[in-house]
N, C-alpha and C positions, 0 to 999 in steps of 0.2 A: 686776682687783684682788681680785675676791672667792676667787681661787685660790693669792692670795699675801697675805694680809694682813698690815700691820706695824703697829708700834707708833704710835699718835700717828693711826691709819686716825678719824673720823668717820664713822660708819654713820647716816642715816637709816632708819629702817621705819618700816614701818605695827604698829599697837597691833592688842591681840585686839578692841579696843572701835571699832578703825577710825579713829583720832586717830592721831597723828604724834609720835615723842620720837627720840631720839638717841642712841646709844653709843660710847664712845671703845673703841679700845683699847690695854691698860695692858703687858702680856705677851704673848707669843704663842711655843707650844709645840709639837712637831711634830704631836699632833692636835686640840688646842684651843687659847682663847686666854682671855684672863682683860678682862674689860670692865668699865667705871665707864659705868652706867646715870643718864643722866640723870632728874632727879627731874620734870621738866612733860612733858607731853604738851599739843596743839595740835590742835586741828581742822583748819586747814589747810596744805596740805604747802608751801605758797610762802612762809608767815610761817614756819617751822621756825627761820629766822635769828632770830628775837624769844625763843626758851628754849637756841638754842644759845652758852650762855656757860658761861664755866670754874665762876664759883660755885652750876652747876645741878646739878654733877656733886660728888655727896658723898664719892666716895671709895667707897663702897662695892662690892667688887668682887664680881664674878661669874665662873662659868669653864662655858665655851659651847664647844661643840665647832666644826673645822673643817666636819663634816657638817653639823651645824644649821645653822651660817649659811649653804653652800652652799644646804640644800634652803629656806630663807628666799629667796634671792635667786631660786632656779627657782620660787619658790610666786607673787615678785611682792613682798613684802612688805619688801624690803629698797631701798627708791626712791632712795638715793644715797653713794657711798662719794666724801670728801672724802681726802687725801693731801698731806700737806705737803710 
């Protein structure tokens, strides 16, 4: 999935700080995609479900490349893609 991503994808990662938070994504473009960044982060990656809700996500949108996230996902740092 991380070679295909779509709209409405849920991305878990890991933080720079080593905490856990959540990205949706909103757009996606043939070399990037546009994300609403969740506003919590989590210590631990099994409670991730306790900040993944819609009113964490503000709307504020981000635009991340296709490459970034790939080398995210080969670095380790991308621990789960959800797909409705």
């Amino acid at each position: 999935m991380v070679d295909i991503p779509a709209m409405y994808d849920t991305y878990t990662f890991k933080t720079e700080d080593h905490s856990y938070s959540t990205f949706k994504i909103t757009e996606v473009f043939e070399d990037s995609i546009y994300v609403d960044q969740n506003d919590y982060e989590i210590d631990e990656l099994s409670e991730i479900y306790k900040i993944d809700k819609e009113e964490n996500y503000p709307g504020d949108i981000y635009v991340v490349t296709k490459a970034e996230i790939k080398e995210m996902f080969n670095d380790g740092d991308i621990k789960d893609i959800e797909r409705d």
